[in-house]
N, CA, C and O of each residue as an XYZ file, in Angstrom:
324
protein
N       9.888     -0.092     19.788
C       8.971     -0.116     18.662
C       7.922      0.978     18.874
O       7.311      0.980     19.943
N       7.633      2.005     17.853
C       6.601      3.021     18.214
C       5.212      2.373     17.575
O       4.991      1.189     17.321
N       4.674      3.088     17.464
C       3.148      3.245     16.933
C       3.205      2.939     15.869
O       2.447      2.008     15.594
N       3.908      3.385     14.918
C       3.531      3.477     13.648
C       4.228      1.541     13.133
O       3.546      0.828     12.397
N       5.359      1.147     13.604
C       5.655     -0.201     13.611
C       4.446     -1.097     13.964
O       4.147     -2.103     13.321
N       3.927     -0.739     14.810
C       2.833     -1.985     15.725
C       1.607     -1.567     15.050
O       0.637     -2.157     15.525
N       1.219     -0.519     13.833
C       0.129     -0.857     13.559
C       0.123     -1.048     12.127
O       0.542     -0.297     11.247
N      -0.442     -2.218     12.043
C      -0.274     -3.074     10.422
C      -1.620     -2.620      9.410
O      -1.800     -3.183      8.330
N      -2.211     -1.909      9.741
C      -3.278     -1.319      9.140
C      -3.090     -0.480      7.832
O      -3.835     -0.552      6.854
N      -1.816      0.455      7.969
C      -1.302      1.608      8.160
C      -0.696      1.089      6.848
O       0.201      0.246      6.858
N      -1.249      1.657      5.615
C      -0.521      1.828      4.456
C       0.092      2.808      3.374
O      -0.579      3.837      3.285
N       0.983      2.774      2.686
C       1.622      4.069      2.115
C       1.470      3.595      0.699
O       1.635      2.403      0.440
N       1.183      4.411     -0.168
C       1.150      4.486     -1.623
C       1.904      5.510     -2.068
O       1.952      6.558     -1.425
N       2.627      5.332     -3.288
C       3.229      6.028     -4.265
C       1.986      6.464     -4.918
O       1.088      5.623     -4.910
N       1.735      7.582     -5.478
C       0.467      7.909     -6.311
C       0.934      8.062     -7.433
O       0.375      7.275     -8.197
N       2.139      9.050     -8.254
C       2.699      9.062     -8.796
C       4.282      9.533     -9.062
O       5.093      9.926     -8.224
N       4.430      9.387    -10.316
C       6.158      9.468    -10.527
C       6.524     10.959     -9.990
O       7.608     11.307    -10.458
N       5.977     11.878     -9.200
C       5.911     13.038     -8.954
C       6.230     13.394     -7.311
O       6.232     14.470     -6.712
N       6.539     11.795     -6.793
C       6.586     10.482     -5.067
C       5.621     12.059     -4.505
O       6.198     13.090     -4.159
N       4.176     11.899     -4.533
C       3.318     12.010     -4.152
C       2.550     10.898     -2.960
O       1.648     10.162     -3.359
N       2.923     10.865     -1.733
C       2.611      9.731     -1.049
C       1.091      9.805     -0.633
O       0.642     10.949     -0.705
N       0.572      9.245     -0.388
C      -1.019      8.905      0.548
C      -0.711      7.951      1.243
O      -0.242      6.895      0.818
N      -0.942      8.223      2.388
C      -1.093      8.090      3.929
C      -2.158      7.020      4.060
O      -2.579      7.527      5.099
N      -2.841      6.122      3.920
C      -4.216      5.996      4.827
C      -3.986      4.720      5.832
O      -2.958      4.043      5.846
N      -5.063      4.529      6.620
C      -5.242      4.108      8.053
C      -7.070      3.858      7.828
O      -8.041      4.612      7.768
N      -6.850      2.355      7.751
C      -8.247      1.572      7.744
C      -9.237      1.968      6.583
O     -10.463      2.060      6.645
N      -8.058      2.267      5.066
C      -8.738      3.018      4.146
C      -9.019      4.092      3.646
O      -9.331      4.273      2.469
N      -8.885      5.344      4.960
C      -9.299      6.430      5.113
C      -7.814      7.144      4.729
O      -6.744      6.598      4.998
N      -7.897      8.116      4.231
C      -6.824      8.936      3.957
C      -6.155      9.777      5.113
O      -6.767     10.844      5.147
N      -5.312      9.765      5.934
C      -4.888     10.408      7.173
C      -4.080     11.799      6.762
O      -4.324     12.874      7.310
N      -3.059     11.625      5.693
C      -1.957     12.263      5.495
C      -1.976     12.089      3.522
O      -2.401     11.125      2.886
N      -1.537     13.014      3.129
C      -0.854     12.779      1.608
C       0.676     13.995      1.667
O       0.975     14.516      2.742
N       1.171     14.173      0.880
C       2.299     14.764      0.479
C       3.585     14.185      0.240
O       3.830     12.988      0.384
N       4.497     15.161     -0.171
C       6.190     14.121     -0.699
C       6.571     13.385      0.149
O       6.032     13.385      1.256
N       7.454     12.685     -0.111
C       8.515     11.599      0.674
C       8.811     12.170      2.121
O       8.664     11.472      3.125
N       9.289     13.640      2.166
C       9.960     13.792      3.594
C       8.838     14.385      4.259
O       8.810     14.423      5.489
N       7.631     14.991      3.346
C       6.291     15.320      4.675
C       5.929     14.241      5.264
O       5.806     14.240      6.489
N       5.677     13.068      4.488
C       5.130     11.886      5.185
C       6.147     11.130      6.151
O       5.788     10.384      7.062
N       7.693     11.481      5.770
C       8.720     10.885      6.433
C       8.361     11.912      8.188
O       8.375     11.546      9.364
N       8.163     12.856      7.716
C       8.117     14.017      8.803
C       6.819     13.966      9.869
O       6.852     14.339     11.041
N       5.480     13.316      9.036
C       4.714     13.093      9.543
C       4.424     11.749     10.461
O       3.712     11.664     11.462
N       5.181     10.755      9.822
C       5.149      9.960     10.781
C       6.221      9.780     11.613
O       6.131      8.798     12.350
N       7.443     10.606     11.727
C       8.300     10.370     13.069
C       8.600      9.312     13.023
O       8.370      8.601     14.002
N       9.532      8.523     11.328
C      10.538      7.852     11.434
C      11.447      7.337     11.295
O      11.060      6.454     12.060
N      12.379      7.012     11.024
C      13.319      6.955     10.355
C      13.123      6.600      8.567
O      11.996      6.234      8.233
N      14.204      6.712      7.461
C      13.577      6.345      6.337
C      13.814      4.680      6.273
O      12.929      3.955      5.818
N      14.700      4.303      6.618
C      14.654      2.679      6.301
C      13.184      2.367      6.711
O      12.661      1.849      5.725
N      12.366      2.446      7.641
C      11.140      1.957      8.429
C      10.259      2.799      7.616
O       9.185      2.488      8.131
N       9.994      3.565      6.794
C       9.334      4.127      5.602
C       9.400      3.478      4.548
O       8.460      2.975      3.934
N      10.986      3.450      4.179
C      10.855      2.626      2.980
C      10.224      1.160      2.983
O       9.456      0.719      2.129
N      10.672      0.530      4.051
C       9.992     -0.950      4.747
C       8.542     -1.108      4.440
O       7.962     -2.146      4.122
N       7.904      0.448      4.630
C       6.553      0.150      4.964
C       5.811      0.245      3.336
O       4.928     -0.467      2.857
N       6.286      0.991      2.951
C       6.304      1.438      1.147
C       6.470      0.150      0.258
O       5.766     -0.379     -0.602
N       7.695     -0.136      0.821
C       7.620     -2.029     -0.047
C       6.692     -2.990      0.223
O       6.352     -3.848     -0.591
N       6.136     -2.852      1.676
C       5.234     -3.795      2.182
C       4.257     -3.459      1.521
O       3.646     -4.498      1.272
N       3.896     -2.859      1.215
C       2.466     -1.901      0.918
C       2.183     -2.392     -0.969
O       1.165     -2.749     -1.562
N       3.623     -2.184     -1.432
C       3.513     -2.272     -2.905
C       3.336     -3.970     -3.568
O       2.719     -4.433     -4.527
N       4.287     -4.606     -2.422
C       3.921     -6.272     -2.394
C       2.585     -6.676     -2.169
O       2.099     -7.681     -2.687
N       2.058     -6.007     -1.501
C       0.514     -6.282     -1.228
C      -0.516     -6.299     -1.677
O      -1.493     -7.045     -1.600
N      -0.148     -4.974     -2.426
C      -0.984     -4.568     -3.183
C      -0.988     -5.451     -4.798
O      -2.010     -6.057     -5.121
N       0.074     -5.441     -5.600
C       0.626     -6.547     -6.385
C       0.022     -7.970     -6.248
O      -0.561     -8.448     -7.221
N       0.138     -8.733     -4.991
C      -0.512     -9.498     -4.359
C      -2.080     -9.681     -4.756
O      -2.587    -10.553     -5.462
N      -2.519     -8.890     -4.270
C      -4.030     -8.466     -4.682
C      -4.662     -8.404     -6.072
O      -5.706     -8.962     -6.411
N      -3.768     -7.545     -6.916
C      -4.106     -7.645     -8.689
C      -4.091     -9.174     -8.858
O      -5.026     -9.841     -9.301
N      -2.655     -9.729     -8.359
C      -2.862    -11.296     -8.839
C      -4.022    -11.990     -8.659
O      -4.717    -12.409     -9.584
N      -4.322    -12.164     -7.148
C      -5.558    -12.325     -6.672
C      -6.748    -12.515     -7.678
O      -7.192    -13.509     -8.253
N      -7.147    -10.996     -7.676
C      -8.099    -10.586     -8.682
C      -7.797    -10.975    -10.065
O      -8.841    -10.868    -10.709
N      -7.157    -11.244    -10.558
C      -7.155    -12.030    -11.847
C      -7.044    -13.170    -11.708
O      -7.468    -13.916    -12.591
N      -6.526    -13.610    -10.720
C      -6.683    -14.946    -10.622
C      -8.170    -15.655    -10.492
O      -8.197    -16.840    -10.825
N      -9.406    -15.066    -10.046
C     -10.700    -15.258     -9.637
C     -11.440    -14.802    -11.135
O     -12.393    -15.398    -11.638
N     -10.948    -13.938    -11.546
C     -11.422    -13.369    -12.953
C     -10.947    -14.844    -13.948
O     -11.924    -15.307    -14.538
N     -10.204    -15.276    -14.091
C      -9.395    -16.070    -15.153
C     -10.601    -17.187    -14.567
O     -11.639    -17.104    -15.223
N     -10.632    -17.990    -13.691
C     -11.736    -18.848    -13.111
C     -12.991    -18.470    -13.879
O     -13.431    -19.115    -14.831
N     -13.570    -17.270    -13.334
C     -14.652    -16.868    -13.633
C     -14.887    -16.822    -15.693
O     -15.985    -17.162    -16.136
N     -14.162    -16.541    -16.329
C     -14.217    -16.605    -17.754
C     -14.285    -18.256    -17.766
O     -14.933    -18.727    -18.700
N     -13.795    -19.026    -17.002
C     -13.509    -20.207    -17.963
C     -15.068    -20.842    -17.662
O     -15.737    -21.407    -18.527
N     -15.500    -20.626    -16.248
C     -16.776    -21.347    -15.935
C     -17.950    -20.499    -16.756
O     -19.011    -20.952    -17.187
N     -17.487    -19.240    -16.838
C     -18.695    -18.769    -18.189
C     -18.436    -19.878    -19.406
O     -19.342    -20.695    -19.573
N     -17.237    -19.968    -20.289
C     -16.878    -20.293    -20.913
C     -17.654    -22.077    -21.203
O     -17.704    -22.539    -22.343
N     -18.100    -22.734    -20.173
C     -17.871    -24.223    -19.861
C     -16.634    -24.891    -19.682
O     -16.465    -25.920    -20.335
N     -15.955    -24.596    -19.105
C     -14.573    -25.086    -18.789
C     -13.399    -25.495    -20.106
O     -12.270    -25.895    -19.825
């Protein structure tokens, strides 16, 4: 297992339909560019890219729900229930 497996911090975004990737690490932007710079930059295979790309997009997905889910709450207690 290298580095880039063992650290869960470490997320990849699609930016756009153009597979423009961003890199970042604790938020911060480390890396951006296409599919095989970032494939190139992190030294690893693509299944364990793509892995990390799905993880990343579930998560994020995850999160919108989240946030509407606290929003939908929040209207109804404005609202009076």
């Amino acid at each position: 297992m290298n580095n880039f497996q063992k650290e869960n911090l470490m997320k990849i975004e699609l930016k756009n339909k153009l597979s423009h990737f961003i890199v970042t690490k604790k938020g911060d932007v480390v890396f951006s560019g296409s599919y095989y710079a970032v494939l190139d930059y992190l030294q690893v295979d693509e299944r364990t890219l793509n892995n990390k790309i799905s993880l990343t997009q579930r998560e994020e997905a995850d999160y919108l729900k989240f946030e509407e889910s606290i929003a939908k709450k929040n209207r109804k207690s404005r609202n009076g229930k």
